[in-house]
SERO-4910 file (N, C-alpha, C, O; in steps of 0.05 Angstrom, whole numbers):
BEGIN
 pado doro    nc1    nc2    nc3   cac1   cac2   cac3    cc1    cc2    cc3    oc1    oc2    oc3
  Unk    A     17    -23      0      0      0      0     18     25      0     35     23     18
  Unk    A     20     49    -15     30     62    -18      6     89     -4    -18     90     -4
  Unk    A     27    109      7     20    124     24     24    156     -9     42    162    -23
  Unk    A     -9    167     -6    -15    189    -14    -21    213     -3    -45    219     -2
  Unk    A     -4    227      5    -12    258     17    -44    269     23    -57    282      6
  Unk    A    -51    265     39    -84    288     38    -84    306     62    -77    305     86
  Unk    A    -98    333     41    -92    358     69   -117    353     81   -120    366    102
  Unk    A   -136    337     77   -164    337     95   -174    307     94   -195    303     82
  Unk    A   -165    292    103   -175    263    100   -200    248    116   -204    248    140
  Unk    A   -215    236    100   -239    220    119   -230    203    127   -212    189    117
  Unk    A   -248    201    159   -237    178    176   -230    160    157   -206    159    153
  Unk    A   -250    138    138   -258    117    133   -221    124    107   -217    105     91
  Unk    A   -208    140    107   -194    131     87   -160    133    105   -138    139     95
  Unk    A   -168    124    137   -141    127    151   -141     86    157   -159     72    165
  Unk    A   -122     81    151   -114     44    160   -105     42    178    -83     53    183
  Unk    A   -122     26    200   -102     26    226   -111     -5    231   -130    -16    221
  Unk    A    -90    -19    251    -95    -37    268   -108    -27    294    -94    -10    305
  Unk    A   -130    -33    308   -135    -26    335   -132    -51    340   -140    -71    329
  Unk    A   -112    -45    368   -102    -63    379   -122    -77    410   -117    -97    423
  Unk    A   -144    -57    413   -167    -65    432   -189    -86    418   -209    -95    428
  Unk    A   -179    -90    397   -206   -110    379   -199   -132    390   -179   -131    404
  Unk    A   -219   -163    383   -226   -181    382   -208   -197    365   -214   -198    341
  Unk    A   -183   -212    375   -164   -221    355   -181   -245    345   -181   -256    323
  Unk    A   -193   -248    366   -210   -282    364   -230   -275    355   -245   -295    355
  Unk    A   -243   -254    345   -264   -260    335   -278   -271    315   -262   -274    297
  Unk    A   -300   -279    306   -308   -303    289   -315   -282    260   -329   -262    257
  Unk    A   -295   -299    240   -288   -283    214   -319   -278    193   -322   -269    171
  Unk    A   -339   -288    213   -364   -275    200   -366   -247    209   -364   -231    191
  Unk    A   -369   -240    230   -366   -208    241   -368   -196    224   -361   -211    205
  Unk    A   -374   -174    217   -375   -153    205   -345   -136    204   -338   -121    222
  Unk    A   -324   -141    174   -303   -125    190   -302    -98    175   -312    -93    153
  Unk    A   -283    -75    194   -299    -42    179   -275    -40    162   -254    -43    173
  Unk    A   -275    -36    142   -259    -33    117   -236     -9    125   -218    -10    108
  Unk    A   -231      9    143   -210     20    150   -193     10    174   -183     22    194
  Unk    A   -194    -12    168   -188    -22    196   -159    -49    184   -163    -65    166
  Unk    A   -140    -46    195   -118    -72    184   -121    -97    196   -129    -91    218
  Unk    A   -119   -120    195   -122   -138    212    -97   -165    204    -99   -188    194
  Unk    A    -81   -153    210    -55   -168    208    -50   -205    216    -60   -215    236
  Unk    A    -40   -214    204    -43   -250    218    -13   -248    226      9   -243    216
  Unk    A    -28   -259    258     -6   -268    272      3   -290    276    -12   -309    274
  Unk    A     25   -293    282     38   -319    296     60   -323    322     76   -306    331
  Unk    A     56   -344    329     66   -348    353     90   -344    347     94   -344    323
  Unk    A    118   -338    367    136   -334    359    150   -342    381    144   -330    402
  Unk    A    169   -361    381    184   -379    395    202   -370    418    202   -376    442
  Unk    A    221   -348    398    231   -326    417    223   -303    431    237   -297    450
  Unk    A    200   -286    422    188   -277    436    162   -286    459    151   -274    477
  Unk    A    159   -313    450    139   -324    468    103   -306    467     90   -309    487
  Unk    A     95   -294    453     83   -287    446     72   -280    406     84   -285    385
  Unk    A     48   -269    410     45   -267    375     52   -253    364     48   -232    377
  Unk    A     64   -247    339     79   -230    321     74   -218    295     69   -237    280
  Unk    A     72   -202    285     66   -202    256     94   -199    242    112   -184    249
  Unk    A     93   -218    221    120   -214    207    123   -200    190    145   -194    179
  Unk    A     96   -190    182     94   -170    150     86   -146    161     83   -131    141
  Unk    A     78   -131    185     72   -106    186     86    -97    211     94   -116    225
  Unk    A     92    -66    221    104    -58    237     74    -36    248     53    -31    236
  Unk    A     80    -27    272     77    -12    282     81     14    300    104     21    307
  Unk    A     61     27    306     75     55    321     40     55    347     15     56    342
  Unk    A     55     53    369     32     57    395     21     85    393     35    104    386
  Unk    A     -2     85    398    -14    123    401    -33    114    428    -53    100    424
  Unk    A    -28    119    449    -53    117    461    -73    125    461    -79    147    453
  Unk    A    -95    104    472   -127    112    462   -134    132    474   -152    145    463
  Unk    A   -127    138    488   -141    159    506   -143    191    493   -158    210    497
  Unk    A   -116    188    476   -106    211    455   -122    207    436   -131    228    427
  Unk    A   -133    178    419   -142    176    400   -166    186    401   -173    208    396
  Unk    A   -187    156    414   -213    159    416   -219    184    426   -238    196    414
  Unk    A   -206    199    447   -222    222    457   -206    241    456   -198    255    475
  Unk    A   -199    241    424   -187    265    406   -200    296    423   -188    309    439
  Unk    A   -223    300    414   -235    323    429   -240    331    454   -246    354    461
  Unk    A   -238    309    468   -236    320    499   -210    324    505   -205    344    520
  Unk    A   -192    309    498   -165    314    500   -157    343    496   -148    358    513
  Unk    A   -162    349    469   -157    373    457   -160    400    481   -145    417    489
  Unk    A   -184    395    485   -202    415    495   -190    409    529   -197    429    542
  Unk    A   -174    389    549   -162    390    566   -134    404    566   -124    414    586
  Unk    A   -121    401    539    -94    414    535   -100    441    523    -82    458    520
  Unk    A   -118    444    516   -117    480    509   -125    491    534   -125    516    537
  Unk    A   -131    477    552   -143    499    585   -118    503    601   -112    522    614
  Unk    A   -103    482    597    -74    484    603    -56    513    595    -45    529    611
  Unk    A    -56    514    568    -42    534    550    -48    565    564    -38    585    553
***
């Protein structure tokens, strides 16, 4: 997937993994088309699951989901 510049982008055209989903969940689900869903595997040396084909970067939710309250807590600060 190649990355295209936008000065105003809709949610539905940002790709993310959320990492609070349902790894297990049953592949009928409904899944939301901006959403990545990487396959994992166990990994011997880390002892936990891995993706071998994608990387990541943490944002916490608290920044994400509550973009606007956040906002509106750090501008009373300023």
């Amino acid at each position: 997937m190649w990355h295209r510049w936008k000065n105003d982008p809709e949610p539905d055209d940002i790709h993310y993994y959320y990492a609070k989903e349902n790894l297990d969940s049953n592949d009928t689900e409904v899944k939301k088309p901006n959403r990545l869903y990487p396959e994992f595997k166990e990994d011997e040396q880390f002892r936990r699951l891995i993706s071998y084909n994608t990387t990541a970067v943490h944002i916490p939710t608290d920044i994400y989901e509550g973009c606007e309250y956040t906002h509106t807590r750090i501008v009373q600060y300023l």
